[in-house]
N, C-alpha and C positions, 0 to 999 in steps of 0.2 A: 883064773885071771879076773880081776876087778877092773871095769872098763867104766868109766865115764866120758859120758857122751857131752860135747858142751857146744852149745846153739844161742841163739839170742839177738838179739839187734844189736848192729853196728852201733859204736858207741856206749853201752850198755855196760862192759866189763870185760868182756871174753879175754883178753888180753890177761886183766891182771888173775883172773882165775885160771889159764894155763899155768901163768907161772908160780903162782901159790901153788898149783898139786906137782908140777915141776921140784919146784922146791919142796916138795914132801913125799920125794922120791919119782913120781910118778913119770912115765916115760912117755912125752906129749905128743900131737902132731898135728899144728895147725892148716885149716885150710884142707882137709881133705875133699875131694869131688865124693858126692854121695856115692854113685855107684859103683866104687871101687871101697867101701867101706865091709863088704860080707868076706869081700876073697884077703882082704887085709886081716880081719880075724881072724879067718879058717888058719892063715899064715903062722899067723902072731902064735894060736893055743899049740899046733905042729912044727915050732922053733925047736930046734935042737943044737946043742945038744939041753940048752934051756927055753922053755917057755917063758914068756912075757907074764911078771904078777901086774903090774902096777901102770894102766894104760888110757892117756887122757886122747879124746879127738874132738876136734873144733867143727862142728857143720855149720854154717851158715850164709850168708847170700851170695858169697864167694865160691859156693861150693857145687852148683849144679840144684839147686834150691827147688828148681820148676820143673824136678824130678818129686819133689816131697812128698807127692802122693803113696812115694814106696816106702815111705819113709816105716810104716807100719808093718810092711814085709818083711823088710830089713831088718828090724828088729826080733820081729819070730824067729829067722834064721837063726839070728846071734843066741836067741834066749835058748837054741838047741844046745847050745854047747855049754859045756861048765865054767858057765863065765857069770860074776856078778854084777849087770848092769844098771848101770842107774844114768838118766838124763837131766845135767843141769839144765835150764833155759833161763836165761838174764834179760830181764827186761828196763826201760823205763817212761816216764811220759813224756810225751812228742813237744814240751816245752823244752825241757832239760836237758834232751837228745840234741836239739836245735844250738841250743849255748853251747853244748859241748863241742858240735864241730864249728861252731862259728869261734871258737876260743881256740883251739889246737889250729884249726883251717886245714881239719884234713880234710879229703874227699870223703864222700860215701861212695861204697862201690856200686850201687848204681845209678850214680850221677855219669858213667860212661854212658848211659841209654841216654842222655841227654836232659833227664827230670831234674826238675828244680829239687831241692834238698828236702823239702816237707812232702813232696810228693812221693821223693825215693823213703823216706821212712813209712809211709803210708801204706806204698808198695812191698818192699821188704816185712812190715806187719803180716800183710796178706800171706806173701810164699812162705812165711816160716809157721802158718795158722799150726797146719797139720803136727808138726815139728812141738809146737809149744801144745797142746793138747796130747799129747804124750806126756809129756814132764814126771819125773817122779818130784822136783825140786822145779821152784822158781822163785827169783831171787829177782826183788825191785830197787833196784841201784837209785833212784830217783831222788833219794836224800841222803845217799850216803856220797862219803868222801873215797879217794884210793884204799886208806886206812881202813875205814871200816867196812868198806867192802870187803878187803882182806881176812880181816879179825871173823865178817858174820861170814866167808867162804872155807875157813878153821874149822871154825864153831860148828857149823852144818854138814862137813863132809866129812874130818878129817878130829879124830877116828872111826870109824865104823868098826868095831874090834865084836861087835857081836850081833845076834840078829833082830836085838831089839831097835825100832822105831827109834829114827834122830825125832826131836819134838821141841818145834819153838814155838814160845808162846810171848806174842806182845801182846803189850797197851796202845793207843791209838784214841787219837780225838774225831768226831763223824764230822765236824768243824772243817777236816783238813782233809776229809777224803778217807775213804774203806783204802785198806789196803789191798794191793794190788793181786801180790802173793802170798795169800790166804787162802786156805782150803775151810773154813768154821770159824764163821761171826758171832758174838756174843754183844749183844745190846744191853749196857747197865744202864743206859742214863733213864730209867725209870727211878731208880736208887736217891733216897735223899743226898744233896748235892752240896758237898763244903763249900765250894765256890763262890756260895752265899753267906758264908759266914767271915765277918773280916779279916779273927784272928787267924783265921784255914784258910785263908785265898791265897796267899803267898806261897803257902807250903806244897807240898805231892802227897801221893797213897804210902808214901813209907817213911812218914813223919809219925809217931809216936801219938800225937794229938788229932791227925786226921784217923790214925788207927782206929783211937775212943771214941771217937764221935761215931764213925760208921760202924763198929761193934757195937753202938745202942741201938741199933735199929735191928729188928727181926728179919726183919723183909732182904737186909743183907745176907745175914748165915744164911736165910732159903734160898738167894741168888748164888750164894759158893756152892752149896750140897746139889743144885741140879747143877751146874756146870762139872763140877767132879762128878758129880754122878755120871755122866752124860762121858766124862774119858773112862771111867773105869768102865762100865760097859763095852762102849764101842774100838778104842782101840786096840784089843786085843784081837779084834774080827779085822780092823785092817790090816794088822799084822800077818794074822795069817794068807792075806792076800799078797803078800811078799810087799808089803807098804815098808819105801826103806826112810820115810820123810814125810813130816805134818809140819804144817804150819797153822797156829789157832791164835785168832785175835780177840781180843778184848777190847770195848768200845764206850766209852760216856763223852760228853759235850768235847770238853776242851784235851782229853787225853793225861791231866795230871792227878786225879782224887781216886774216883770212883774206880777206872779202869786199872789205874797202876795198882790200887790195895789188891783187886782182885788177882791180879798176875802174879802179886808178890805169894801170896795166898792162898792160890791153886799150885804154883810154883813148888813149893815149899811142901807141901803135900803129898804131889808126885814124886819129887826127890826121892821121898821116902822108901817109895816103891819099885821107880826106873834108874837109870846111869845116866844118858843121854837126852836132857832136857836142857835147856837154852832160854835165854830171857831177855827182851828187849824191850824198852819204853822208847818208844817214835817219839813222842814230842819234848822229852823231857834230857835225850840223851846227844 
């Protein structure tokens, strides 16, 4: 059985990523209360006259949350069984979260304890700590739309047809903030910087002209070759640690020259080697 576990702050996406694995077969179930999630399993793999392949479950603040501490038991159990799990967790930041229930005007669930709305986010951060420090996958909705939540909840989950490593790799400006749902920062803005140059200030990293310019620099090739170096080494040690998901960012000033060449770059590279690599420019897309 393929089980994905999906948790995350109200408001965040939980929603539209049921029904994305919904609609790609998956057989969902939101809202379940944590501790009835082991003997649901044990259920599900001893269904007959079929077993359950394809099975998504919702945890979150709804669900008996200020149990989370077993959260980490619960999971040993299930990993007894021949079952392939993986845990999305959907976050965003407590500005965006804020707008979004102040634009729908839903409740948060727990604004029944009576907390004002920035307070219940604050608190729900807390009870789901445990929960999100498991993650195999986490995903920062914070600038994305329905859409491209959707499209990067595809992209990252959906195929898993083998046991090699999903692997996305963005661009990102330090301007607008580290991204959130990063496992490995890469700092370029040492890297001579188009930005300064007039006829390259308008353009990105995968403009022709900004190419030539950052190929005359040495200092760049040395910047590619330890960064590849640095995946061809180590990913395959995560792998075998049953790592089903990376997320690696790339970072210069503004997020359009430096950082995108290299993503296109590094990108392009691994293709050669992997299936399952993914690519995304934060400021540019």
């Amino acid at each position: 059985m393929n089980l994905i576990i999906v948790s995350g702050l109200s408001g965040s996406g939980k929603t539209v990523a049921l029904h994305t694995l919904e609609d790609a077969g998956y057989y969902c179930i939101d809202n379940l209360p944590l501790g009835m999630l082991p003997e649901l399993v044990d259920n599900m793999i001893n269904s007959e006259p079929d077993p359950y392949d394809l099975v998504a479950i919702a945890i979150d603040a709804r669900s008996g949350v200020d149990k989370s501490d077993r959260f980490g038991e619960i999971t040993q159990h299930i990993r007894k069984h021949p079952v392939e799990l993986s845990i999305l967790f959907l976050t965003a930041d407590t500005s965006r979260l804020l707008k979004r229930f102040s634009e729908t005007r839903r409740k948060h669930p727990l604004s029944r304890q009576g907390l004002p709305l920035i307070d219940s986010i604050k608190q729900e951060r807390k009870l789901l700590e445990d929960i999100h420090a498991t993650a195999d996958l986490t995903i920062d909705s914070s600038e994305l739309n329905v859409h491209e939540l959707r499209q990067t909840l595809i992209s990252r989950l959906l195929p898993q047809t083998s046991s090699e490593m999903g692997i996305l790799i963005q661009s990102f400006g330090f301007k607008n903030g580290v991204p959130a749902d990063t496992d490995f920062v890469f700092d370029v803005r040492c890297l001579p910087n188009p930005h300064w140059e007039a006829n390259l200030k308008p353009l990105d990293g995968r403009h022709p002209d900004v190419i030539r310019f950052l190929e005359s620099y040495n200092e760049v090739d040395a910047m590619f070759d330890s960064i590849f170096g640095f995946f061809e080494q180590w990913i395959p040690r995560f792998e075998k640690e049953n790592r089903s998901y990376m997320t690696i960012s790339i970072g210069c000033t503004g997020g359009q020259h430096r950082s995108v060449y290299l993503v296109e770059k590094v990108t392009a590279a691994l293709q050669q080697q992997r299936k399952h690599i993914s690519i995304r420019h934060r400021e540019i897309e």
